[in-house]
N, CA, C and O atoms as a GROMACS GRO file, in nm:
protein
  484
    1UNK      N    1   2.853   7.590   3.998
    1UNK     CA    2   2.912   7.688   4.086
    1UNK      C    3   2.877   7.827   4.038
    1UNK      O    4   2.936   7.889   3.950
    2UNK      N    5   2.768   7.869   4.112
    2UNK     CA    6   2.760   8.051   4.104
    2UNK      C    7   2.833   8.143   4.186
    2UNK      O    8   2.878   8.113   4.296
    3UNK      N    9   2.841   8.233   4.143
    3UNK     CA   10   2.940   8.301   4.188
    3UNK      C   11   2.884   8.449   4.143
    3UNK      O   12   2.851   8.480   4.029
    4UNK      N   13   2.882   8.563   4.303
    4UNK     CA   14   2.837   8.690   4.250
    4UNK      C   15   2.959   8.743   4.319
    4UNK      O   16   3.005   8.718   4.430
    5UNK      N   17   3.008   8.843   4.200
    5UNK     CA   18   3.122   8.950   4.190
    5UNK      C   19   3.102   9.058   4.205
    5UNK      O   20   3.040   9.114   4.114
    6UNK      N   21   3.148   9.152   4.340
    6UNK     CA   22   3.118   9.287   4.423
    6UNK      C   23   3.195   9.340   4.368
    6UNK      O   24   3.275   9.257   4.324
    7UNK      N   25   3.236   9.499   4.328
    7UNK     CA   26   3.323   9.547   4.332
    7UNK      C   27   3.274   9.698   4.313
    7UNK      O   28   3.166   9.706   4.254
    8UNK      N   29   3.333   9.819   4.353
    8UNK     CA   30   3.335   9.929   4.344
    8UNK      C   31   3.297   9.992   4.514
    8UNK      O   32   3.328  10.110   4.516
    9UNK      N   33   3.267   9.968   4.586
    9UNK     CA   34   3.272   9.991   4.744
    9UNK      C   35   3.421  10.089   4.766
    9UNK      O   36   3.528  10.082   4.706
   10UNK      N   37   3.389  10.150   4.841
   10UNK     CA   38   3.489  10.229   4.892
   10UNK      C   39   3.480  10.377   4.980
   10UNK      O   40   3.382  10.444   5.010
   11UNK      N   41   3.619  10.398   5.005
   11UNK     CA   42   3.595  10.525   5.133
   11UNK      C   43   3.554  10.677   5.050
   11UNK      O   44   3.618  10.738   4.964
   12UNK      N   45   3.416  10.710   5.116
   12UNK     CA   46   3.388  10.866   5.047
   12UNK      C   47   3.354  10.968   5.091
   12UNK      O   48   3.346  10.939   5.210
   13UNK      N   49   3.320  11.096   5.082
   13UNK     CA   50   3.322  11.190   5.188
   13UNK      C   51   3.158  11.189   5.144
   13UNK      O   52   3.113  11.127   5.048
   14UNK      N   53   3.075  11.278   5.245
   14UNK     CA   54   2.949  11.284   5.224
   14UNK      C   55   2.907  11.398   5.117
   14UNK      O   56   2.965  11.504   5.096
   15UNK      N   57   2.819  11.358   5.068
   15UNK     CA   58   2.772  11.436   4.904
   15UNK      C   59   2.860  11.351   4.784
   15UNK      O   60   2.857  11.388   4.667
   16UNK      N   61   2.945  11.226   4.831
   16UNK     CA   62   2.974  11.204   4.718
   16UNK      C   63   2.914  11.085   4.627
   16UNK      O   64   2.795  11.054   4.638
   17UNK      N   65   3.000  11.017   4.536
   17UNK     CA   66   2.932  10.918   4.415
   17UNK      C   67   3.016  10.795   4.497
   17UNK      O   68   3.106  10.815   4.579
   18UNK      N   69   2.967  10.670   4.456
   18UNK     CA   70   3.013  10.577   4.390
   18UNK      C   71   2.932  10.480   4.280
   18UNK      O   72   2.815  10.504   4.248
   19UNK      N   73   2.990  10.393   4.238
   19UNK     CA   74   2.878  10.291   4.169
   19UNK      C   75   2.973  10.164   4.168
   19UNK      O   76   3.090  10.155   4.132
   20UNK      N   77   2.876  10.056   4.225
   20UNK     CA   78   2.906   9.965   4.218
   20UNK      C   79   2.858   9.844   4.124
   20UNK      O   80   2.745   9.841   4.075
   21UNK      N   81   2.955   9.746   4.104
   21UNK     CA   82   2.875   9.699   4.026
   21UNK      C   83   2.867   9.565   4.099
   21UNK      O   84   2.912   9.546   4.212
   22UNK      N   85   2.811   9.482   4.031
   22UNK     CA   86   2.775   9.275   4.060
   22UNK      C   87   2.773   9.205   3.926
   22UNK      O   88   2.691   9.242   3.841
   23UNK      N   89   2.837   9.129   3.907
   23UNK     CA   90   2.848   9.018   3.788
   23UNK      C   91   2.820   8.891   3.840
   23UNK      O   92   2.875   8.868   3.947
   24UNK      N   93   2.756   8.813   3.799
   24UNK     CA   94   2.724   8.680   3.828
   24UNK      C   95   2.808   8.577   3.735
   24UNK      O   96   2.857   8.613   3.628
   25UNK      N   97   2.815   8.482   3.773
   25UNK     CA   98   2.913   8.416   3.631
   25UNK      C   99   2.908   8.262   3.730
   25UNK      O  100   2.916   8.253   3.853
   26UNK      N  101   2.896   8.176   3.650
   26UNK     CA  102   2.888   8.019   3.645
   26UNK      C  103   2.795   7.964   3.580
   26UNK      O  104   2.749   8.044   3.499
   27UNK      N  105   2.722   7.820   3.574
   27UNK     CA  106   2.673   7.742   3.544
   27UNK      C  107   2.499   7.847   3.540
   27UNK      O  108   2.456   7.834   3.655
   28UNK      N  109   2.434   7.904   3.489
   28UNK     CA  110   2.307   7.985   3.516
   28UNK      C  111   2.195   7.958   3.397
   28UNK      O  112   2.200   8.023   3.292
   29UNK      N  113   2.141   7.906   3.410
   29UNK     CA  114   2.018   7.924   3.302
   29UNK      C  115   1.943   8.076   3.299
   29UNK      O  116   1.923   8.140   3.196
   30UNK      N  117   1.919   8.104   3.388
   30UNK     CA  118   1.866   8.278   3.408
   30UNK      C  119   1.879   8.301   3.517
   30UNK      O  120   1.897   8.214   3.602
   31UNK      N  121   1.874   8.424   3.539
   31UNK     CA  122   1.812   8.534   3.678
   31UNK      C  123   1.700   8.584   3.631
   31UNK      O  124   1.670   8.632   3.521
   32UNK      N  125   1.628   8.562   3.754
   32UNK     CA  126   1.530   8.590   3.745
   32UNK      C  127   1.525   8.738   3.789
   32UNK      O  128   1.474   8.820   3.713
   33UNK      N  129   1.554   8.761   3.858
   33UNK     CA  130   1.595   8.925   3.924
   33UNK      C  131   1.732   8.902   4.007
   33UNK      O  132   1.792   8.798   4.030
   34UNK      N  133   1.769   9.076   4.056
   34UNK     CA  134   1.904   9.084   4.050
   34UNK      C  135   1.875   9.220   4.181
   34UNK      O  136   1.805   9.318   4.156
   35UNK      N  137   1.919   9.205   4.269
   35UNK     CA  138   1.918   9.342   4.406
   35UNK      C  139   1.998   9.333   4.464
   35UNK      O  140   2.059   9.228   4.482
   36UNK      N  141   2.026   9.453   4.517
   36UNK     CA  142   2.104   9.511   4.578
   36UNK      C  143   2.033   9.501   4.778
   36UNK      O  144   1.914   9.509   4.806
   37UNK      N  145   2.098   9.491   4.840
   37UNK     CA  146   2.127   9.482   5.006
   37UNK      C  147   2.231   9.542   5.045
   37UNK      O  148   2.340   9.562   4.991
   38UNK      N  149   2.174   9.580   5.180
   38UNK     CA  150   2.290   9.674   5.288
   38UNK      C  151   2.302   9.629   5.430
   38UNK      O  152   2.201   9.634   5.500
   39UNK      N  153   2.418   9.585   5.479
   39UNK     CA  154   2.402   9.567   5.664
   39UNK      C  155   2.515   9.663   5.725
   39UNK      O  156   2.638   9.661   5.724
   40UNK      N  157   2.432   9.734   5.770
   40UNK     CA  158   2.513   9.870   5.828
   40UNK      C  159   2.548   9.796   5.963
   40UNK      O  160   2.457   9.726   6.007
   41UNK      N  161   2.665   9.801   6.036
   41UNK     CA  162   2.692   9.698   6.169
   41UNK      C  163   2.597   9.720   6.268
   41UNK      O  164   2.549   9.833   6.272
   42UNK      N  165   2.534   9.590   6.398
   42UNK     CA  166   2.456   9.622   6.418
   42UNK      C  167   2.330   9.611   6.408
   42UNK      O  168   2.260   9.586   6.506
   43UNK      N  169   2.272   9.633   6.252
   43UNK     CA  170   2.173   9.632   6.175
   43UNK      C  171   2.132   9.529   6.105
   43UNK      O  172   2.218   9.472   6.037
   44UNK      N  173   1.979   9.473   6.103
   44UNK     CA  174   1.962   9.375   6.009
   44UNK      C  175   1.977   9.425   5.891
   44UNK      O  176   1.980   9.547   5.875
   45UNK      N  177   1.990   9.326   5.774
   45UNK     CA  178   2.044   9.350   5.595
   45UNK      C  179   1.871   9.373   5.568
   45UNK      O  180   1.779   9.298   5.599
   46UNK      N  181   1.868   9.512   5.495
   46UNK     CA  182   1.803   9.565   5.441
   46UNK      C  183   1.772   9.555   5.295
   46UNK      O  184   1.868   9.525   5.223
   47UNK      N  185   1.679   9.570   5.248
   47UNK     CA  186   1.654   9.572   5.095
   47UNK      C  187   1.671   9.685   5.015
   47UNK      O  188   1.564   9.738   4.986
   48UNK      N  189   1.805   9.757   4.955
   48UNK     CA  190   1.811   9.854   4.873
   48UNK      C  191   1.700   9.863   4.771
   48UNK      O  192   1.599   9.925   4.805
   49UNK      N  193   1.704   9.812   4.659
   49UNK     CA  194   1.646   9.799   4.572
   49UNK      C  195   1.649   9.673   4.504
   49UNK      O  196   1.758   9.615   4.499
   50UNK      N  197   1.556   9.625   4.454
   50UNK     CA  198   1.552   9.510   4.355
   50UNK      C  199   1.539   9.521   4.213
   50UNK      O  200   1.500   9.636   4.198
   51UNK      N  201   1.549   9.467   4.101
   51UNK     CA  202   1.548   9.445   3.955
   51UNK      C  203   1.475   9.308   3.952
   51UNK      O  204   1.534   9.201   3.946
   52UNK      N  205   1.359   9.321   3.958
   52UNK     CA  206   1.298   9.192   3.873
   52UNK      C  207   1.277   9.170   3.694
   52UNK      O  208   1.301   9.274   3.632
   53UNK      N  209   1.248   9.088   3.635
   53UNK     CA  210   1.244   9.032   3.519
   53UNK      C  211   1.170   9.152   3.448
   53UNK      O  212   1.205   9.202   3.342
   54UNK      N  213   1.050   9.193   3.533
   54UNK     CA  214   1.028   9.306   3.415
   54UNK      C  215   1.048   9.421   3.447
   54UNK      O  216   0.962   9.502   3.413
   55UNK      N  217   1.171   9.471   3.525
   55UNK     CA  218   1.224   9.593   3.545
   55UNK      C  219   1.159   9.669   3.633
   55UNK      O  220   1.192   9.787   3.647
   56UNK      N  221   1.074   9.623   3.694
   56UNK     CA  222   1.070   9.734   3.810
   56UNK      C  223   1.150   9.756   3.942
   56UNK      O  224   1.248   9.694   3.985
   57UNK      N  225   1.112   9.813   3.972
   57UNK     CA  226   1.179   9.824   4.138
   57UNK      C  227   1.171   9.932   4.274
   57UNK      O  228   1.194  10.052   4.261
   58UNK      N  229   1.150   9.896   4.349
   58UNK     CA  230   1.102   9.980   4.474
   58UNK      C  231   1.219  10.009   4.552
   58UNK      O  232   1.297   9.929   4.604
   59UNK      N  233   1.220  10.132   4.553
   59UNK     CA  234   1.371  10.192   4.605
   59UNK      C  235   1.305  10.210   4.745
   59UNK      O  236   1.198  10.270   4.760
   60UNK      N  237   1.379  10.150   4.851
   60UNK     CA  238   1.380  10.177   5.018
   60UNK      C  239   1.386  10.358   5.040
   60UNK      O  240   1.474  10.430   4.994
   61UNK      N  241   1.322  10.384   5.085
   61UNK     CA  242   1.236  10.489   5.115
   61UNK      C  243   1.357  10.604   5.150
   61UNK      O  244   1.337  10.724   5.130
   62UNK      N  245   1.494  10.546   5.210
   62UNK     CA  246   1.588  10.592   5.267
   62UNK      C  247   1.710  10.645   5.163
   62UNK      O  248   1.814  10.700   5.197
   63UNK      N  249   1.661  10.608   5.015
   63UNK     CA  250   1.782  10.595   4.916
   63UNK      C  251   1.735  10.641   4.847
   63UNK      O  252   1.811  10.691   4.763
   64UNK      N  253   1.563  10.665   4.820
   64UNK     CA  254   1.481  10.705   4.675
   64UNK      C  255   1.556  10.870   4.636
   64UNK      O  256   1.572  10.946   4.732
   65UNK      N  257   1.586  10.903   4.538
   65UNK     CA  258   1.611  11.041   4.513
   65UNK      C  259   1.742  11.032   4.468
   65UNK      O  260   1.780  11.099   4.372
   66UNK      N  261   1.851  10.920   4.556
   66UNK     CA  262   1.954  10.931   4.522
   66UNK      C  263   2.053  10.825   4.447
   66UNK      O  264   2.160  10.827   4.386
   67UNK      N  265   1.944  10.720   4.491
   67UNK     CA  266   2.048  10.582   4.410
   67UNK      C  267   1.995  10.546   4.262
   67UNK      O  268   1.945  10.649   4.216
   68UNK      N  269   1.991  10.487   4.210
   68UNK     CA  270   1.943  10.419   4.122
   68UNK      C  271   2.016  10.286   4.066
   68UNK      O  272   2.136  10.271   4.042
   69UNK      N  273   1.883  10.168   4.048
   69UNK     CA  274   1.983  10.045   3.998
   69UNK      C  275   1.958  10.015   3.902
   69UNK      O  276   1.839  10.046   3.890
   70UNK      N  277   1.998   9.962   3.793
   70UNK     CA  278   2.040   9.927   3.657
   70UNK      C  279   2.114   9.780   3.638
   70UNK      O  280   2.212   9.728   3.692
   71UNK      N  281   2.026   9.740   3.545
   71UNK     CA  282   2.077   9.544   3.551
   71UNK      C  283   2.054   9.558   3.357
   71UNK      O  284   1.969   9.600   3.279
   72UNK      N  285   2.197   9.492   3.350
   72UNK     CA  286   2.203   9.472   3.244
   72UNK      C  287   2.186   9.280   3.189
   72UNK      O  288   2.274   9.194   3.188
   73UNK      N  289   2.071   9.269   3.157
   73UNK     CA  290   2.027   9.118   3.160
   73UNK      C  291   2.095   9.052   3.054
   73UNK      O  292   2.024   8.959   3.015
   74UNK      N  293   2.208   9.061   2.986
   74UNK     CA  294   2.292   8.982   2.881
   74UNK      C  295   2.393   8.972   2.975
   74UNK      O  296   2.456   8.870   3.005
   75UNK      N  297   2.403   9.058   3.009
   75UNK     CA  298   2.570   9.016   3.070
   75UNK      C  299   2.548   9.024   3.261
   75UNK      O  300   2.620   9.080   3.344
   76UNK      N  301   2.430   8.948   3.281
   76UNK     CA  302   2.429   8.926   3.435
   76UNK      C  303   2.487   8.996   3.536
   76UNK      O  304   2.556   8.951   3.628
   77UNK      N  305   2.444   9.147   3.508
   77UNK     CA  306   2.558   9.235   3.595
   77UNK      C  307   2.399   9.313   3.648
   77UNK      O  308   2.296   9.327   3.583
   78UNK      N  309   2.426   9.351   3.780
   78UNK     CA  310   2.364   9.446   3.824
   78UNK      C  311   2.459   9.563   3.874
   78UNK      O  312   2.571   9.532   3.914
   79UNK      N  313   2.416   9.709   3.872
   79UNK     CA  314   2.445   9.825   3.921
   79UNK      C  315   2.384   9.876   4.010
   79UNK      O  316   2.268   9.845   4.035
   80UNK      N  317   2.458   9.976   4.084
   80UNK     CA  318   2.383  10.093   4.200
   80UNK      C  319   2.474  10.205   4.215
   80UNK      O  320   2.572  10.218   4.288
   81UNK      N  321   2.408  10.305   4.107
   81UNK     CA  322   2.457  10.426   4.150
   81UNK      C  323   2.378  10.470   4.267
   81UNK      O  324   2.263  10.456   4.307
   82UNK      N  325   2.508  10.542   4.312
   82UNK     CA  326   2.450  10.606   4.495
   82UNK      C  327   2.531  10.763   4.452
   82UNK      O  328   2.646  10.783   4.413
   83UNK      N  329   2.460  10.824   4.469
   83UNK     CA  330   2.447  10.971   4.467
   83UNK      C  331   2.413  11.029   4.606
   83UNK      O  332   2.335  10.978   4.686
   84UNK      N  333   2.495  11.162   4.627
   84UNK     CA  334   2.444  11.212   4.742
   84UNK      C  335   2.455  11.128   4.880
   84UNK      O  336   2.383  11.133   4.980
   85UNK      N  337   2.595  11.032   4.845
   85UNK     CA  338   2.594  10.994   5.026
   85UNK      C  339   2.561  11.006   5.102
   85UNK      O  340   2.547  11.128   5.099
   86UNK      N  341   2.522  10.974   5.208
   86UNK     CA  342   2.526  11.021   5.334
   86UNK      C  343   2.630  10.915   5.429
   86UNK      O  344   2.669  10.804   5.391
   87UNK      N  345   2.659  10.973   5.551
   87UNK     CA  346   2.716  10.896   5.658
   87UNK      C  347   2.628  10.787   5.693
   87UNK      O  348   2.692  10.699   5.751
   88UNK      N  349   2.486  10.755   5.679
   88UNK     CA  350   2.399  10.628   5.722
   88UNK      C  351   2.369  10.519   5.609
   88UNK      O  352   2.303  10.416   5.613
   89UNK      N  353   2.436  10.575   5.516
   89UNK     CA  354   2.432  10.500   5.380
   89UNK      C  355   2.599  10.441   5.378
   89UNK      O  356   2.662  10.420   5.275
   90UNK      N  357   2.655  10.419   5.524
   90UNK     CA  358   2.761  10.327   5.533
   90UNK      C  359   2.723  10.216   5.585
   90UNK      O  360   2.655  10.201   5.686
   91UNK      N  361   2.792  10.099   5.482
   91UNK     CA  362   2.744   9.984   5.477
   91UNK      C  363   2.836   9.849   5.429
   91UNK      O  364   2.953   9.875   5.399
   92UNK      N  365   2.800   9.729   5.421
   92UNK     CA  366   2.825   9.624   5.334
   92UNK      C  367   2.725   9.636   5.270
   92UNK      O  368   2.615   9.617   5.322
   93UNK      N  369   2.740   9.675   5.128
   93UNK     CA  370   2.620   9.641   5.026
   93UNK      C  371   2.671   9.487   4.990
   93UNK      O  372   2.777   9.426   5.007
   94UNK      N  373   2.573   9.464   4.946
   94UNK     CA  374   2.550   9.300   4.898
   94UNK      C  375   2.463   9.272   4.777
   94UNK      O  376   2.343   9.288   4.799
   95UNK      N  377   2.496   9.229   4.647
   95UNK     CA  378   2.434   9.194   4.577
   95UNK      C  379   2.385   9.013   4.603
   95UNK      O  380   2.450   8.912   4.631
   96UNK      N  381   2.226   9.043   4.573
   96UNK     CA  382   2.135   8.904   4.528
   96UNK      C  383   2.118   8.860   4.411
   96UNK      O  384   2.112   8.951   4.328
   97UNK      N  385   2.109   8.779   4.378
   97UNK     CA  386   2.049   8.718   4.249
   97UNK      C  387   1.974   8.565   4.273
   97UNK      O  388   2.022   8.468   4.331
   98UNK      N  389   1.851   8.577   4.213
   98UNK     CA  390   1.749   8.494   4.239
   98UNK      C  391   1.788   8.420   4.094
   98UNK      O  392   1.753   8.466   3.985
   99UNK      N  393   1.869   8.294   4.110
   99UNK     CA  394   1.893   8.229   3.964
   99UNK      C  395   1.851   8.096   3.948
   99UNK      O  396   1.865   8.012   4.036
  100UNK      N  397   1.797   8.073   3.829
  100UNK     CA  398   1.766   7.928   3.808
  100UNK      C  399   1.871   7.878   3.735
  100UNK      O  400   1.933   7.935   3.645
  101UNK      N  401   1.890   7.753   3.786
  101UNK     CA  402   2.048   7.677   3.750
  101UNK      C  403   2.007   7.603   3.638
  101UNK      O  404   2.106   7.573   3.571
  102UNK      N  405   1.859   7.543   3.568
  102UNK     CA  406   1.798   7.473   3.508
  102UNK      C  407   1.690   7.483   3.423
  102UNK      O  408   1.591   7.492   3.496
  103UNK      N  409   1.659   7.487   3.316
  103UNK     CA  410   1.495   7.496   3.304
  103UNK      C  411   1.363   7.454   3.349
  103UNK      O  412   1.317   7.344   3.317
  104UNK      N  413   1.317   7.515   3.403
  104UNK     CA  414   1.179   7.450   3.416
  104UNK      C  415   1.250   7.421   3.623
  104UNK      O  416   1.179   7.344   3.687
  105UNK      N  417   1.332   7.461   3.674
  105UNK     CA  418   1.411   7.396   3.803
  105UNK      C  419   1.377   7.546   3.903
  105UNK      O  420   1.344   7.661   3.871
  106UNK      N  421   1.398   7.496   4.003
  106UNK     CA  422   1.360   7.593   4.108
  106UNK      C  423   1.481   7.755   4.154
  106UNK      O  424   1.596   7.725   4.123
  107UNK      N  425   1.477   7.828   4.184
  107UNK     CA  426   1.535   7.960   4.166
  107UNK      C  427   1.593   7.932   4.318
  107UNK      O  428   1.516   7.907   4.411
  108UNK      N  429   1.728   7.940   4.334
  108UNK     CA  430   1.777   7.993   4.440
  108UNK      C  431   1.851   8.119   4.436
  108UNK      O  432   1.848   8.182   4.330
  109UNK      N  433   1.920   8.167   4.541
  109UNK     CA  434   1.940   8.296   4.587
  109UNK      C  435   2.073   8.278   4.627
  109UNK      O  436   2.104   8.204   4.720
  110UNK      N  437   2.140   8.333   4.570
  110UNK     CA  438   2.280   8.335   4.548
  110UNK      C  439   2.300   8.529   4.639
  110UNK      O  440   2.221   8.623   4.637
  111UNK      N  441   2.451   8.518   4.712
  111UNK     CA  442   2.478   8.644   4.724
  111UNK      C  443   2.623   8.676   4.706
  111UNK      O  444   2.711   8.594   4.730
  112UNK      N  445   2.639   8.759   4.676
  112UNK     CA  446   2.763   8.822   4.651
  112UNK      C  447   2.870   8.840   4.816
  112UNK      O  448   2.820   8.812   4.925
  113UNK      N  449   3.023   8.894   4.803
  113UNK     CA  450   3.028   8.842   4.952
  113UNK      C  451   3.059   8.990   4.984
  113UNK      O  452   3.165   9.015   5.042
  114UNK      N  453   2.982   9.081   4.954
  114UNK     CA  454   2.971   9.234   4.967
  114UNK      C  455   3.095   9.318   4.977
  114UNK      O  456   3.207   9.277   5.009
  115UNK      N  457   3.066   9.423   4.950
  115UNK     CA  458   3.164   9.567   4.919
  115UNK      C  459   3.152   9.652   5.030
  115UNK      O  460   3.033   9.684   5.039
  116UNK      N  461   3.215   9.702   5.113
  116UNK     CA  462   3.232   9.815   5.221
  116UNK      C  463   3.219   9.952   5.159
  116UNK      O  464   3.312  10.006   5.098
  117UNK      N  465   3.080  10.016   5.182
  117UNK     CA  466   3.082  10.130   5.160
  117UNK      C  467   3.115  10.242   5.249
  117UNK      O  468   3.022  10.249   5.330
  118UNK      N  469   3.198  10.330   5.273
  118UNK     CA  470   3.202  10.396   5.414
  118UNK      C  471   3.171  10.563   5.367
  118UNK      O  472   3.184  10.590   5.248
  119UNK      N  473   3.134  10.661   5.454
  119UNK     CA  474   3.120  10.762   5.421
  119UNK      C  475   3.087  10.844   5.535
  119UNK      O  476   3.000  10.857   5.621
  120UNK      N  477   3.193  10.891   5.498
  120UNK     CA  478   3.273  10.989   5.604
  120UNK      C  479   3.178  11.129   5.596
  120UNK      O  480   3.122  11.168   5.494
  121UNK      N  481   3.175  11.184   5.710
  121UNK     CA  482   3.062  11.291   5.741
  121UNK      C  483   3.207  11.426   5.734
  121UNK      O  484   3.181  11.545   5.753
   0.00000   0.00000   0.00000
């Protein structure tokens, strides 16, 4: 049983912070990578940013400047600071994690059951 843990979402005015975080926790041999997603209502779920195994990541063109994500690989947590709100950067963020339950076993995709970001203009 995997299990990804949302928390830090909440109501903010525009120009402001939050950071959220994601913890994974159950039965996991690794993650392989660890991202962040958004479905603004309406809207298909978008790709914030990702954390793969060797740390890179391509920030969505719409967030570059202001978010940044951070995965701390001991303790199966991913982050997303969001800087500089905006009102279109209201959302369900959603954390992913691409985890192998096994060695040498195939990677599924686990999601978190997302955080309401809102931001008030």
């Amino acid at each position: 049983q995997v299990q990804l843990v949302e928390s830090g979402g909440g109501l903010v005015q525009a120009g402001g912070s939050l950071r959220l975080s994601c913890a994974a926790s159950g039965s996991i041999f690794s993650i392989n990578a660890m991202g962040w997603y958004r479905q603004a209502p309406g809207k298909q779920r978008e790709l914030v940013a990702p954390v793969p195994s060797d740390g890179s990541t391509n920030y969505a063109d719409s967030v570059k400047g202001r978010f940044t994500i951070s995965r701390d690989v001991a303790k199966n947590t991913v982050y997303l600071q969001m800087n500089g709100l905006k009102p279109e950067d209201t959302a369900v963020y959603y954390c992913n994690a691409e985890v192998q339950l096994l060695p040498g076993g195939r990677t599924y995709a686990y999601w978190g059951q997302g955080t309401q970001v809102t931001v008030s203009s």
